[in-house]
N, C-alpha and C positions, 0 to 999 in steps of 0.2 A: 720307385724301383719296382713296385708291384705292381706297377702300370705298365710299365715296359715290355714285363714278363706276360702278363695276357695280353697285350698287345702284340707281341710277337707271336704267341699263340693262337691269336685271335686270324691273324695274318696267316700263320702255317695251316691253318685250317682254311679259311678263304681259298688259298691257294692249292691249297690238295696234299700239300707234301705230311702234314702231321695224318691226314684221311687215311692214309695207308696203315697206319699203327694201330692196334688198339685205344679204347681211351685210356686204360689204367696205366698203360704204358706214357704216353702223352703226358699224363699229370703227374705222374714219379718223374719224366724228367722236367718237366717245370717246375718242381720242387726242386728238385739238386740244383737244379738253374737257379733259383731262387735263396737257396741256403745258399749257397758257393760266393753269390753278389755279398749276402748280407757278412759273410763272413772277409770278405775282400774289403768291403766297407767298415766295417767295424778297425778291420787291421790297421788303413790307411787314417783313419780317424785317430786312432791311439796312436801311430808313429808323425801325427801333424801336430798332436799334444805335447810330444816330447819335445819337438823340435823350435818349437815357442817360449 
């Protein structure tokens, strides 16, 4: 999942689209991007538990 997230980043910068932002901007939101996954994943994981 942390692969994804620089990888996407790695790619918006390749590309030009994240160039225009600041960096500090950039890595706050590849953070919320990345807490938001782990938090979506952790839920999905716990409601797979129950359902077992």
């Amino acid at each position: 999942m942390v692969f994804l997230v620089a990888a996407l980043l790695v790619m918006g910068v390749v590309l030009g689209t994240v160039a225009h932002t600041p960096l500090p901007v950039t890595l706050a939101g590849a953070a919320f991007i990345a807490i938001w996954l782990s938090l979506f994943t952790a839920r999905e994981v716990r409601a797979r538990g129950r359902r077992n």
